[in-house]
ZAVO-63862 format. One line per 2 residues: number of its first residue (from 1); their letters; for each residue z, y, x of C-alpha. Coordinates in Angstrom, 1 decimal. Layout:
ZAVO-63862
NUM = a = Z,Y,X  ...
***
This chain:
ZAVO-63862
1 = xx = 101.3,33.7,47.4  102.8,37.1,48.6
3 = xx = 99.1,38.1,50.3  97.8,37.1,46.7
5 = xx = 100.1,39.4,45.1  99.5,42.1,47.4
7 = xx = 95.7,42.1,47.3  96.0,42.0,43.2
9 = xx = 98.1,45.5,43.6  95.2,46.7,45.5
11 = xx = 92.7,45.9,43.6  94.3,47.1,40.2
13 = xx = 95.2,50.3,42.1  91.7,50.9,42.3
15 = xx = 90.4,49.1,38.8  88.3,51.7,36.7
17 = xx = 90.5,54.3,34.3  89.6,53.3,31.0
19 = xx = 91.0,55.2,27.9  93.6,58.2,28.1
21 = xx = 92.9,59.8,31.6  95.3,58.1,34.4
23 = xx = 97.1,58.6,36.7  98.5,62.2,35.1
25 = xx = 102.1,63.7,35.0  104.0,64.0,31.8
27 = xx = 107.0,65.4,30.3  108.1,65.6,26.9
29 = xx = 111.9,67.7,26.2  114.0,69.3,23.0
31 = xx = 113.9,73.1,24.1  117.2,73.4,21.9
33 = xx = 119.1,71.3,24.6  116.9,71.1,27.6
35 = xx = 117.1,67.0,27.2  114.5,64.8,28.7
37 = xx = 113.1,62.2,25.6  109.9,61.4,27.6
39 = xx = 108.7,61.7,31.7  105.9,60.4,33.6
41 = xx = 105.4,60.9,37.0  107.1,64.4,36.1
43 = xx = 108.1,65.0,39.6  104.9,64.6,41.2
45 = xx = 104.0,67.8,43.4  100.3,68.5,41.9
47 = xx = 97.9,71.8,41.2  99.1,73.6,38.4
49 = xx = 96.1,75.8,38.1  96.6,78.4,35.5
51 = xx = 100.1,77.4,34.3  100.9,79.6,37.6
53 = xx = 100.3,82.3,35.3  103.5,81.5,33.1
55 = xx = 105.6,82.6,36.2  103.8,85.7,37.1
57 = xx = 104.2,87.2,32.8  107.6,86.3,33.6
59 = xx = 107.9,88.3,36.4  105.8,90.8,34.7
61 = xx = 108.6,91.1,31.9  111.4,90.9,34.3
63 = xx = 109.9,93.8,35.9  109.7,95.9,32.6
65 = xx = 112.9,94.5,31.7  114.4,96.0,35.0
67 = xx = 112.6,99.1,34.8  110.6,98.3,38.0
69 = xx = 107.3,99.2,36.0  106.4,100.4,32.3
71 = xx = 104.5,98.7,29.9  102.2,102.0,29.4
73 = xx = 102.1,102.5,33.5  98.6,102.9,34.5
75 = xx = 97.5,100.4,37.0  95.0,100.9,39.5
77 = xx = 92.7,98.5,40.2  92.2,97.0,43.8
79 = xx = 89.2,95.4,45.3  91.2,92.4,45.8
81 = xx = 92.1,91.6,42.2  88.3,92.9,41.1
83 = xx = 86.8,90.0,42.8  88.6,87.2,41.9
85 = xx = 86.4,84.9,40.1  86.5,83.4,36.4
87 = xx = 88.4,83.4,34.5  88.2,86.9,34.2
89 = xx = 88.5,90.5,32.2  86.0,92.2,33.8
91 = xx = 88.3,94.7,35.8  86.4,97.6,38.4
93 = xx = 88.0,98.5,41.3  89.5,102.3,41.1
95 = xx = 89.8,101.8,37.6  93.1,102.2,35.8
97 = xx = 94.0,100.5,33.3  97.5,99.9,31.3
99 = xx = 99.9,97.8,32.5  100.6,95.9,29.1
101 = xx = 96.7,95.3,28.8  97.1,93.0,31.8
103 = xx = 99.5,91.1,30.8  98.0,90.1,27.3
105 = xx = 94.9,89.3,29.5  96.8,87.1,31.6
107 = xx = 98.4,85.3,28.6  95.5,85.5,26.5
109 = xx = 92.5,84.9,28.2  94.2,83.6,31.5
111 = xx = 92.5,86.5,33.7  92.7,85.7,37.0
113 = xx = 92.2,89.6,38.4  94.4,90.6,36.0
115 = xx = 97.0,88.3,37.1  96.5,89.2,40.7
117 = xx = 96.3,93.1,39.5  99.9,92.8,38.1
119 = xx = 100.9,90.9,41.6  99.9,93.9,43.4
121 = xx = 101.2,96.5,40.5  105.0,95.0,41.2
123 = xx = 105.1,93.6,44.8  102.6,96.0,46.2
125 = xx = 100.3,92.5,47.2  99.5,89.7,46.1
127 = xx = 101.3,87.5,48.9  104.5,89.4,48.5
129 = xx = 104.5,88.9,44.7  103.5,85.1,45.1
131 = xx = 107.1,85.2,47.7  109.1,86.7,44.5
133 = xx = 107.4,83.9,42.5  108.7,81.1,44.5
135 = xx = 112.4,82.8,44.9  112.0,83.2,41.0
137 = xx = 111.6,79.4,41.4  114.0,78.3,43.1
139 = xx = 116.6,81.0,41.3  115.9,79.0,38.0
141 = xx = 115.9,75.0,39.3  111.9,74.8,40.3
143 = xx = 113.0,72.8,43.1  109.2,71.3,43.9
145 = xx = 107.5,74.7,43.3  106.0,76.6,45.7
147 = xx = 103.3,79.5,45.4  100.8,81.2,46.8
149 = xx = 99.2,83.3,44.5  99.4,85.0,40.9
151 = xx = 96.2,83.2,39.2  96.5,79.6,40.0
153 = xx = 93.2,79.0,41.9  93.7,76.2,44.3
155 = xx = 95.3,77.0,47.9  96.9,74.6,50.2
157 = xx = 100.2,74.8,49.2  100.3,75.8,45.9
159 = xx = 101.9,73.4,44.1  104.4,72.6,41.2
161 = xx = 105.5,69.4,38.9  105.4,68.8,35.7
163 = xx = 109.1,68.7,35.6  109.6,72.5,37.0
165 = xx = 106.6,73.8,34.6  107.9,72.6,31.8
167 = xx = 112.0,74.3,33.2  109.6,77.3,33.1
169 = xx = 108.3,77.3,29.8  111.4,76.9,28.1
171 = xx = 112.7,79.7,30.4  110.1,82.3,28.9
173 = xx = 110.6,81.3,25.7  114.6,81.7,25.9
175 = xx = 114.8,84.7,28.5  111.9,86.8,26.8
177 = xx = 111.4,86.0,23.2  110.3,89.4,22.1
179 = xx = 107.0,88.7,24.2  106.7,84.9,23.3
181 = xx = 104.1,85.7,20.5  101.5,86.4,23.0
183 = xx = 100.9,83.0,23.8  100.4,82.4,20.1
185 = xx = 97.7,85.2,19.5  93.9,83.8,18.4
187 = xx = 92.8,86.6,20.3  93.8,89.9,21.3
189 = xx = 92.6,93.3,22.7  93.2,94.1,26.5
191 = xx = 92.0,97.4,26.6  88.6,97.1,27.8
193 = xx = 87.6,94.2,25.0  88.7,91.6,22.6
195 = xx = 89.7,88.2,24.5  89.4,84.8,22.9
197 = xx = 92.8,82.4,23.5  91.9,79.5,25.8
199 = xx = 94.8,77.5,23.8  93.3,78.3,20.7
201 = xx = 91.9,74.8,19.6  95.5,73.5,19.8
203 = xx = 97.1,76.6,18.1  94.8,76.3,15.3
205 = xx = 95.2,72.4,14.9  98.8,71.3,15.8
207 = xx = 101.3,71.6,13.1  103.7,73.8,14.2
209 = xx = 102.0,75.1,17.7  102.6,78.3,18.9
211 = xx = 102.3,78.4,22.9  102.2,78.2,25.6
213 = xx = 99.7,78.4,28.8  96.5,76.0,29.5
215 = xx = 95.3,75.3,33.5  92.1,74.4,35.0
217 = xx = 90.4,73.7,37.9  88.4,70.6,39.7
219 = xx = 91.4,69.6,41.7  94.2,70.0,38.6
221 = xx = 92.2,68.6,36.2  93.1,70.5,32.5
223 = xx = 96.7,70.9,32.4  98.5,72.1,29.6
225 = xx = 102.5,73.1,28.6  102.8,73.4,24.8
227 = xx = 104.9,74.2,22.2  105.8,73.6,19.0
229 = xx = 108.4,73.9,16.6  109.0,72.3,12.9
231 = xx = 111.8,73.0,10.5  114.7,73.5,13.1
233 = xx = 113.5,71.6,15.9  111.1,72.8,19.0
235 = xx = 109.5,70.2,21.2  107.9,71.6,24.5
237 = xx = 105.5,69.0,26.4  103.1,69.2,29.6
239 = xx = 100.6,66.9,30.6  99.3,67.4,34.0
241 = xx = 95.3,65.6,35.2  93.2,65.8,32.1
243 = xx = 90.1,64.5,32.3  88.8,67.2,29.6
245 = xx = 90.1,70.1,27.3  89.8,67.5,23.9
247 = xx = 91.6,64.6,25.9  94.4,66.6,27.2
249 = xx = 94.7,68.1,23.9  95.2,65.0,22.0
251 = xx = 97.5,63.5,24.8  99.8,66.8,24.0
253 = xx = 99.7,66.5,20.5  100.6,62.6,21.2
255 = xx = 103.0,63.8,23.3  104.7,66.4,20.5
257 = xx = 104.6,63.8,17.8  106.9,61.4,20.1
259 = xx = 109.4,64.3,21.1  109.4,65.1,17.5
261 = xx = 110.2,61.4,16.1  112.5,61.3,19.6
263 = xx = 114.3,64.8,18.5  117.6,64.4,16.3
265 = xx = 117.0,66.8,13.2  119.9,68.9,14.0
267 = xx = 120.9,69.9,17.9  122.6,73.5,19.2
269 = xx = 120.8,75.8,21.0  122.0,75.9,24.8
271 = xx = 119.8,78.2,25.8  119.2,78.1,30.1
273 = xx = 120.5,80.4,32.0  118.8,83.4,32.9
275 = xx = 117.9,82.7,37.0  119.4,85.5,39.1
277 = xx = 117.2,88.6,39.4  114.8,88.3,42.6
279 = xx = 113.3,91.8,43.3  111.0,92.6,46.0
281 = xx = 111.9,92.6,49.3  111.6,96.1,50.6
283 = xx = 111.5,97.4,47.1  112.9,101.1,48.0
285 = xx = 109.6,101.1,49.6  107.7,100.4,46.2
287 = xx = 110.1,102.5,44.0  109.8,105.7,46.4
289 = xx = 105.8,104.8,45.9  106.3,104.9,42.3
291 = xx = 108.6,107.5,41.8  107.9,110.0,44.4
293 = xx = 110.1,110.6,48.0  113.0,112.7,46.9
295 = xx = 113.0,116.4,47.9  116.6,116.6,48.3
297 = xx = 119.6,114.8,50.3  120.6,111.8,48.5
299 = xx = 124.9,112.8,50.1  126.4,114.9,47.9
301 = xx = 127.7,118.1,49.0  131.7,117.8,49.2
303 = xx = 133.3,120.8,46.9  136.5,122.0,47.7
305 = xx = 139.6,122.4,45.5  141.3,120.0,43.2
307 = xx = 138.3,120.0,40.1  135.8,118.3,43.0
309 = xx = 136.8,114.9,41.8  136.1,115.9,38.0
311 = xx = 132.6,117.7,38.9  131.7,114.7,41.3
313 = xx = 132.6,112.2,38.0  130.7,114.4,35.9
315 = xx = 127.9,114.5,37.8  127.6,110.4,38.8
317 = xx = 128.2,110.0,35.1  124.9,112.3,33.9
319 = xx = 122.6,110.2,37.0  124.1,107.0,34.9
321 = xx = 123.1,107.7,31.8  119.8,109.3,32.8
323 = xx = 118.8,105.9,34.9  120.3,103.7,31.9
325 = xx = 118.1,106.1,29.5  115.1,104.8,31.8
327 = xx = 116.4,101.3,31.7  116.6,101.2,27.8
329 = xx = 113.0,103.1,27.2  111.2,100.2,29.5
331 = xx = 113.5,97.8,27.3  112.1,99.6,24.1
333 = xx = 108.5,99.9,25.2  108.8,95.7,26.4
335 = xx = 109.8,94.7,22.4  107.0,97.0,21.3
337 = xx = 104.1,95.3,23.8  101.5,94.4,22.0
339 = xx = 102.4,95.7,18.9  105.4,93.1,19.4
341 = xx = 108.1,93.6,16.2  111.5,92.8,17.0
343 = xx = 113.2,89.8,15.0  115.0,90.5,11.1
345 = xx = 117.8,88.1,12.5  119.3,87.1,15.8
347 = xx = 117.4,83.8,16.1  115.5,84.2,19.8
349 = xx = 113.1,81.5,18.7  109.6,82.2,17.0
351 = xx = 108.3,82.0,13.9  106.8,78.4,13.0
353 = xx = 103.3,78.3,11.6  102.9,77.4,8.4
355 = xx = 103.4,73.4,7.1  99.9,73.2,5.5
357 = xx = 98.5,72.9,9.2  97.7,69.3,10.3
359 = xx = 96.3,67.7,13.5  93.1,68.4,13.6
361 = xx = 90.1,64.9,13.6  90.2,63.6,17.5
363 = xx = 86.6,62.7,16.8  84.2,64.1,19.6
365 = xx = 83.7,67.9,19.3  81.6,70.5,21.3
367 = xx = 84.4,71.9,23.9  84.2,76.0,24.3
369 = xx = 84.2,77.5,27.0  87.0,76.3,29.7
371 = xx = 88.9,78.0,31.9  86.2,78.8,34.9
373 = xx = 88.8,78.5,37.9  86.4,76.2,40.0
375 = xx = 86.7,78.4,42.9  88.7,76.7,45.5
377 = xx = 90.1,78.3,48.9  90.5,77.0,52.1
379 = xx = 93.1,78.3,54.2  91.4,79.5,57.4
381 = xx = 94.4,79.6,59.8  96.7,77.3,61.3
383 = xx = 93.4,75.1,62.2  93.3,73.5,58.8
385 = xx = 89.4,73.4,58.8  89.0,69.0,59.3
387 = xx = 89.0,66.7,56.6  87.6,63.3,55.4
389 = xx = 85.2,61.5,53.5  85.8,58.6,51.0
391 = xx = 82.7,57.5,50.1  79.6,58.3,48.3
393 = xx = 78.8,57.8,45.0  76.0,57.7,42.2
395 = xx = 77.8,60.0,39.7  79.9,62.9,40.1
397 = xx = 82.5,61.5,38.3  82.9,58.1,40.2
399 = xx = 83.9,60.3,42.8  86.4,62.7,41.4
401 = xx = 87.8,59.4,40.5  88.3,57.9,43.6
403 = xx = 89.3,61.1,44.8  92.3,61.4,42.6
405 = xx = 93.3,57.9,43.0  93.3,57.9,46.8
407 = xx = 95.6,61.2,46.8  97.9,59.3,44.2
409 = xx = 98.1,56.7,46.3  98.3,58.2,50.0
411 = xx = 100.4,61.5,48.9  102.6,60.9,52.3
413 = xx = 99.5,62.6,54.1  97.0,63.8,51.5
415 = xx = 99.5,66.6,49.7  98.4,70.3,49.6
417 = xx = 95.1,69.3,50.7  91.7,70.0,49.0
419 = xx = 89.8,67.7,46.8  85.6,68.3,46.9
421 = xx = 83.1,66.3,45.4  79.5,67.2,47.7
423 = xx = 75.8,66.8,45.8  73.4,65.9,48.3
425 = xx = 70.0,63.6,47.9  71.8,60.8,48.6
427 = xx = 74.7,61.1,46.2  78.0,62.7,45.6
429 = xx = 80.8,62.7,49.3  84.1,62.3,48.3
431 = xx = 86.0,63.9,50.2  89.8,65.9,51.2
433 = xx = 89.4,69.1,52.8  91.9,71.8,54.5
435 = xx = 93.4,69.7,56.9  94.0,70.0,60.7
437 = xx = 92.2,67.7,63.0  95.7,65.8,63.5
439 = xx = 96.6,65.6,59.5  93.1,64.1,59.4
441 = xx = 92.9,61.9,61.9  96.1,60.4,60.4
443 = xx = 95.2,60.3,56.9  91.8,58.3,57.8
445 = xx = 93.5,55.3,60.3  96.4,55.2,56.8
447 = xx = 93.3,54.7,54.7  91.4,52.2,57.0
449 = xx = 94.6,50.1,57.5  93.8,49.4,53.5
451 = xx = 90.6,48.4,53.6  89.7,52.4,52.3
453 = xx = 85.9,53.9,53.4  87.1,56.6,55.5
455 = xx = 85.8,59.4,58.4  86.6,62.1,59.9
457 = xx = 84.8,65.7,58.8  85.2,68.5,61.3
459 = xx = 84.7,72.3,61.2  81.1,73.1,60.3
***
């Protein structure tokens, strides 16, 4: 009876996924109090493609908000962030362009060399900024969060939960409400052109939507963290592994109509707490790059006689107020980004869209455009150049399938690894990839051991 049991699991583990896309992660909360009303597999470690971008624009306004860099700064344009693939503005290398242009772009169109161009812009590269991203983490609760670049494209390591995206989300629209409109915006103009939302078929159909970030790549699937509020309540929900933009847009609005029924009418507002400020490591070195080596001692001279005290206060006091000044202009020029208004009242929460809106027909519709992060990078250090093959199959599908399952069901060995689906005359190879030759040689004998089609692939 038990080895009947056992072999039903198995077989049900790998049954064909019929309806809403499965396995995904999930989580559904009340951003008034933070509580949980639904979760699914919300602690999973998975791809977050694009939502990565919610943490760098919140570094990006931390930055402005600590008068590391200015809204209206010009940004020079590096090789590195002008090749990064689609999604993308368009940026040149050696061109400037304005600091706040890249971070609508990043909101907005979800520009992956404007993401890594406002890495570069703060940290000084794009592997020191993606450190201040995972201490930014960690600083707010992101326990299961670690990150390896600005944009999102997949790299071994780079991975987050539903759980901690969602913790993020409500951070940015609690810490930095004067921005939060951006992620509302139909479109919007990032200095070299007009840029179309990739969120916009869920703004413009979800009663009450108004944010916040789309993902996607092959091994992610569409991800999504959205927001909505109605009356006085404000439901944020994630879904994580959609098989396409118009499925994971009617789980989320599935999702948002529970946490709204779920969602007692009237709740206070406990808003998080704002994670300790970060910083660069090494910033003097950034700051003297932005601000010019000083041309004079930084030890004041000592004067004699009994008014030295009184001259010396005097004098700390004018440095004060000038660096506050600075402080309070970057403060200013953040509330006025993107023609950003500030609020009529103290409420930090934004404006609902109007009640007339309804949920759009789920009936089959021509996608747009989606996000094009399909690029995927192997990590060539460290030996992580094996991997293995799961199978052939007719259809490309079958075998993204599989592929998902199998790292679902082997994450022990399979985490932070590299899903690829191969075309060849034959078929479509399933297979893992970014692994060392001991990583691989493990995860095939755990696979065989359950009856799984499995071989070793070594460095071409």
């Amino acid at each position: 009876m038990g080895l009947f049991l056992i072999a039903c699991l198995w077989l049900l583990s790998f049954a064909p996924l019929q309806g809403v896309a499965a396995p995904y992660a999930a989580m559904v909360i009340d951003a008034r109090t933070g509580e949980v009303l639904h979760s699914r597999n919300a602690d999973t470690r998975l791809h977050p493609a694009s939502l990565t971008k919610m943490m760098t624009l919140y570094i990006a306004f931390e930055a402005v908000r600590n008068g590391e860099i200015e809204l209206d700064t010009p940004v020079r344009i590096t090789k590195k962030a002008a090749s990064e693939p689609p999604s993308k503005l368009g940026l040149r290398t050696g061109q400037t362009i304005a600091f706040r242009y890249l971070i609508r772009a990043a909101a907005v169109k979800s520009a992956n060399d404007a993401a890594t161009a406002i890495g570069i812009a703060i940290s000084g590269s794009e592997a020191a900024f993606a450190r201040r991203m995972t201490r930014t983490a960690k600083a707010m609760g992101m326990s299961r969060t670690t990150f390896k670049n600005a944009h999102g494209l997949t790299e071994s390591g780079h991975l987050s939960t539903a759980r901690d995206m969602t913790t993020l989300g409500r951070h940015l629209l609690y810490d930095y409400p004067q921005y939060y409109n951006l992620f509302s915006r139909q479109s919007t103009h990032a200095g070299i052109k007009t840029v179309p939302n990739t969120n916009r078929r869920l703004l413009a159909a979800y009663k009450g939507a108004d944010g916040i970030k789309t993902g996607y790549t092959r091994a992610a699937g569409f991800n999504l963290v959205a927001s909505a509020k109605r009356k006085d309540e404000r439901i944020i929900a994630t879904v994580f592994g959609g098989k396409s933009g118009a499925s994971r847009n009617a789980k989320v609005a599935e999702l948002l109509d529970m946490g709204f029924r779920r969602a007692p009418s009237r709740a206070p507002i406990r808003k998080p707490a704002r994670p300790a400020y970060a910083g660069n490591v090494g910033l003097g070195a950034t700051v003297a790059a932005l601000t010019g080596a000083p041309n004079s001692s930084l030890r004041p001279v000592l004067r004699p006689g009994p008014g030295a005290a009184v001259q010396v206060a005097g004098t700390v006091a004018a440095t004060a107020a000038k660096n506050g000044a600075r402080i309070q202009n970057g403060i200013a020029a953040a509330i006025a980004a993107a023609d950003i208004k500030a609020p009529a009242d103290d409420t930090t929460r934004p404006t609902s869209r109007p009640d007339d809106l309804v949920l759009a027909s789920t009936d089959p519709i021509i996608e747009p455009e989606p996000e094009q992060e399909i690029v995927t990078r192997l990590s060539t250090s460290g030996g992580h150049l094996w991997g293995v093959n799961v199978g052939r199959y007719t259809t490309r599908y079958e075998a993204e399938k599989v592929l998902l399952k199998t790292a679902l069901s082997e994450m022990t060995t399979l985490e932070g690894t590299l899903r690829k689906v191969n075309q060849s005359s034959r078929g479509f190879e399933a297979t893992f990839q970014g692994m060392t030759r001991e990583q691989a040689d493990l995860a095939c004998r755990r696979l065989q051991a359950r009856n799984v089609t499995c071989f070793m692939i070594g460095p071409s």
